[in-house]
C-alpha positions in Angstrom: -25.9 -112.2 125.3 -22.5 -113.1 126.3 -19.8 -110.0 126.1 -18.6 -110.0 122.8 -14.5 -110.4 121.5 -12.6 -107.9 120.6 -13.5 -106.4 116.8 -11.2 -105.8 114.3 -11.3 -102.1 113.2 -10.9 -101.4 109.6 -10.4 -98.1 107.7 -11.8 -96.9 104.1 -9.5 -96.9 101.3 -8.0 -93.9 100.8 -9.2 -93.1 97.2 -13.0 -92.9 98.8 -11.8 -90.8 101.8 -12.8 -87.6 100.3 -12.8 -84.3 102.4 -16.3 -84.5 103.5 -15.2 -87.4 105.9 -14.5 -85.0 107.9 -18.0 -83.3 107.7 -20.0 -86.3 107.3 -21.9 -86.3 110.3 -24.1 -84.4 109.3 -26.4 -86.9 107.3 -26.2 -89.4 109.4 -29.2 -88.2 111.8 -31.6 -87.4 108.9 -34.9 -88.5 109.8 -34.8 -90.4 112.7 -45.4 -104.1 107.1 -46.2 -106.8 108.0 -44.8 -108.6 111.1 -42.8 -112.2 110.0 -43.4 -115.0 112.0 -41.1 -117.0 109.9 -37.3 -117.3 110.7 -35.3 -114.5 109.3 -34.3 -114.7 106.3 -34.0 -113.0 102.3 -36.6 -111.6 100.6 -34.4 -110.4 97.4 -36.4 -109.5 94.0 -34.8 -111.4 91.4 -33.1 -109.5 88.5 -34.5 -110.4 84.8 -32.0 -112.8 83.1 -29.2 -111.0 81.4 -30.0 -108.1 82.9 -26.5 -107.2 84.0 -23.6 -108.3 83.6 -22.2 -111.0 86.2 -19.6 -109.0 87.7 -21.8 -105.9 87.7 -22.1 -104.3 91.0 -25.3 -104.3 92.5 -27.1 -102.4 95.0 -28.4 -104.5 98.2 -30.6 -103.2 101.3 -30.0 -104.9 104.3 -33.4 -104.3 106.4 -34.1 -105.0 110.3 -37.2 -104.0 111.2 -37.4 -103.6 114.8 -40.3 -103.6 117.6 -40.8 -101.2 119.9 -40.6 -101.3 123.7 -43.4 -102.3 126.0 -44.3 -98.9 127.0 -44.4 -98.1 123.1 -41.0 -96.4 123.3 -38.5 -96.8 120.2 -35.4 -98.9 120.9 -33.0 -97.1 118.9 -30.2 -97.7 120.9 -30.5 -101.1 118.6 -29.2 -99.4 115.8 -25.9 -98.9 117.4 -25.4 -102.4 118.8 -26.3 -104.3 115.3 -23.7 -101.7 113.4 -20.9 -102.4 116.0 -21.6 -106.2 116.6 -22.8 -107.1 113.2 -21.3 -104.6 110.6 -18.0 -104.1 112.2 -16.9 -107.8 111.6 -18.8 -107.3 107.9 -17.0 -104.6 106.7 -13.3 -105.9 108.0 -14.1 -108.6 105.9 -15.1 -107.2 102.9 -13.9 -103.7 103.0 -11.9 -104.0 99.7 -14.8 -105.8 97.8 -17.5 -103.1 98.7 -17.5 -100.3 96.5 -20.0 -98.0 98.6 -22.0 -98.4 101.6 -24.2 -96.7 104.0 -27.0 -96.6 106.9 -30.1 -95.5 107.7 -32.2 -94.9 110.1 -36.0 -94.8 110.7 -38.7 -95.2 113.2 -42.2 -93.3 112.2 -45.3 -94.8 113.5 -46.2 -96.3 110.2 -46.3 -99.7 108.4 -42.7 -99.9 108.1 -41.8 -98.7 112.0 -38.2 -99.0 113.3 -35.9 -100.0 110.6 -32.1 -99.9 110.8 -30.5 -100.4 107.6 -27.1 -101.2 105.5 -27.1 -100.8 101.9 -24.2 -101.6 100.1 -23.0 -101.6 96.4 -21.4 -104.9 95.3 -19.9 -107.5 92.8 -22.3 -110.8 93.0 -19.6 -112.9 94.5 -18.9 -110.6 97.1 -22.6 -109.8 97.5 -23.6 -113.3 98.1 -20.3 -113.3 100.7 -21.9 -110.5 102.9 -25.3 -111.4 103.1 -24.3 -115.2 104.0 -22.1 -113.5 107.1 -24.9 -111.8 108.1 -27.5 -114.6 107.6 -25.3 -116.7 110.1 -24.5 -114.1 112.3 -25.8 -115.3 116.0 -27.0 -112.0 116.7 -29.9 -112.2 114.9 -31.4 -115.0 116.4 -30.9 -113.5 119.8 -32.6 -110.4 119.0 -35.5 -112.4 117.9 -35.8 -114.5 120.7 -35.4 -111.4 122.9 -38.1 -110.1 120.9 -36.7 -107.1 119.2 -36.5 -108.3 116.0 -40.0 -108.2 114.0 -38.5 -108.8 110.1 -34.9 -109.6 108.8 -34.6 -109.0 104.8 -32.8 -108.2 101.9 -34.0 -105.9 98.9 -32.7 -104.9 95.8 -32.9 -101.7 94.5 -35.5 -100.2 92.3 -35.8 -102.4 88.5 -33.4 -100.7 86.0 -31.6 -99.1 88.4 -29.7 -101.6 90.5 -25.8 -101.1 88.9 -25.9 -97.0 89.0 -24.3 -96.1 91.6 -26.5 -93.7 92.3 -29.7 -95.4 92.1 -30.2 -94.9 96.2 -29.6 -91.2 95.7 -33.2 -88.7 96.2 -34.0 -88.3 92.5 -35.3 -84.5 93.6 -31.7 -83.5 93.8 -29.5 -82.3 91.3 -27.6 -84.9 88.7 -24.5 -84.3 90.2 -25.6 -84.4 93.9 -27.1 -87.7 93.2 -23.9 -88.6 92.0 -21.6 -87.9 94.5 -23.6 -88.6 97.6 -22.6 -92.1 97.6 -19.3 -90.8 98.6 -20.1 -88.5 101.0 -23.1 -90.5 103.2 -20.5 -93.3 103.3 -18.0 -91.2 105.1 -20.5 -90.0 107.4 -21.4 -93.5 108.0 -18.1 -94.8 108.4 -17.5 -91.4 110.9 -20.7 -92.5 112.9 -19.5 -96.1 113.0 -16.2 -95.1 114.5 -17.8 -93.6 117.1 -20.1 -96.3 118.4 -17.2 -98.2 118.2 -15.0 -96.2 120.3 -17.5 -95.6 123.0 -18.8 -99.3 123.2 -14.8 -100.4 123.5 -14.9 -98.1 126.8 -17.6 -100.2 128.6 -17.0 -103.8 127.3 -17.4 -104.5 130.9 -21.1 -103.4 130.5 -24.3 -105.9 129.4 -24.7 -105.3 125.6 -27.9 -103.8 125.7 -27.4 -100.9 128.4 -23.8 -100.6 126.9 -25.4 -99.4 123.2 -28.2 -97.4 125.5 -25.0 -95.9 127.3 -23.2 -95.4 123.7 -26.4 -93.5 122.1 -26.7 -91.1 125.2 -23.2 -90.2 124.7 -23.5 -89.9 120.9 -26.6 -87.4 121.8 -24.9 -85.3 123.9 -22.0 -84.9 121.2 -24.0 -84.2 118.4 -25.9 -81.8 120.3 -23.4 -79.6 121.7 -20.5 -80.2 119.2 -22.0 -81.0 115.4 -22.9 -77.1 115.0 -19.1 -76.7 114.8 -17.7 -80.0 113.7 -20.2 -80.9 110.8 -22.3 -77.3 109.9 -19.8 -75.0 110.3 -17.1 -77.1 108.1 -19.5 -77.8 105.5 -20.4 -74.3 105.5 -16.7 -73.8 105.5 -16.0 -75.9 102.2 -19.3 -74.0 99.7 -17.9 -70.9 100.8 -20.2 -69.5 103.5 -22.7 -69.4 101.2 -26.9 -68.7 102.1 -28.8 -72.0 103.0 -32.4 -72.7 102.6 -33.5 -73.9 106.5 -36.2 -74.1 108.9 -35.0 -71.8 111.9 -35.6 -73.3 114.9 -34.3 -72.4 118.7 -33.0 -75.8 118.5 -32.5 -76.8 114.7 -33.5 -80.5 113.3 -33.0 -81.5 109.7 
């Protein structure tokens, strides 16, 4: 892959910047099917007719499912080049028309495997506007002939559930956690995204590949010597230094 441009940079609207921005971090590392020989494309479940209205924001999942390396190795360092070369240009474009949005991560040895996705609550028009960027976006079809990408797809949320906001929420968690984590995951996601973006900027002079490898080792090393201050101690901070339920670890994972 040829280096690419210069990205715009884009910032949240203010209303959504809430004060866990700050602390948002913290979600973003939680955690970590059939291969497609077809080209990439949607594989959206259709909503029943007149089952919302037309201008009802809808939840989209935006999946890539991944392959591993030869020697059986995840390449997550993928993750961070598809947000900065894909999602960078998608969310200057669209910023004002997506209410909420997020990543995830994932990479078990299961049926699913490595999958890096954005999920995103929009309008239909602006819906329809995103998902045609990203179909036409020339970086998929290098990371499938490179052979990293093993699916491309687009789901919808659960049936019933697709216009509340916080239908992507853990239903295990408290009503009003499920509410307001929209908010807060999308700050942490927007926090992580800055980030990548930052550090990739640095070595533009660097093949895109070993530049997001380069990116995640630095990413690492922050998170491990600086989130026990920058994201646990703040959010401590904010519910009042109150007793959490954890596993205690030497080194701590979550």
């Amino acid at each position: 892959m040829n280096n690419p441009k210069h990205r715009l940079r884009f910032m949240l609207n203010r209303s959504t910047a809430l004060p866990l921005l700050a602390l948002a971090g913290l979600v973003l590392m939680l955690g970590a099917c059939s291969v497609s020989t077809e080209k990439p494309g949607r594989a959206v479940a259709a909503e029943p007719a007149g089952a919302a209205d037309a201008e009802q924001p809808t939840w989209r999942y935006v999946r890539f499912r991944l392959n591993r390396d030869d020697d059986d190795q995840v390449a997550s360092f993928l993750d961070l080049l598809i947000a900065d070369e894909l999602f960078t240009d998608v969310l200057a474009s669209h910023e004002s028309g997506i209410r909420l949005w997020r990543f995830h991560r994932r990479w078990p040895k299961d049926a699913t495997g490595h999958q890096f996705s954005f999920i995103f609550f929009a309008a239909p028009d602006v819906t329809e506007q995103v998902l045609s960027q990203i179909e036409r976006a020339p970086l998929l079809d290098q990371l499938r002939a490179d052979g990293h990408l093993r699916e491309f797809r687009v789901d919808e949320a659960q049936a019933g559930r697709a216009t509340d906001p916080a239908a992507t929420s853990d239903t295990a968690w408290s009503t009003v956690i499920q509410q307001e984590w929209p908010a807060f995951i999308m700050g942490a996601s927007r926090m992580w995204l800055g980030m990548v973006q930052t550090e990739a900027a640095a070595l533009d002079h660097v093949e895109p590949y070993q530049r997001y490898t380069q990116v995640e080792e630095i990413l690492d090393g922050m998170w491990f010597e600086e989130g026990n201050h920058a994201f646990f101690h703040h959010l401590s901070a904010l519910f009042g230094y109150k007793p959490l339920r954890v596993i205690r670890r030497d080194v701590m994972t979550f």
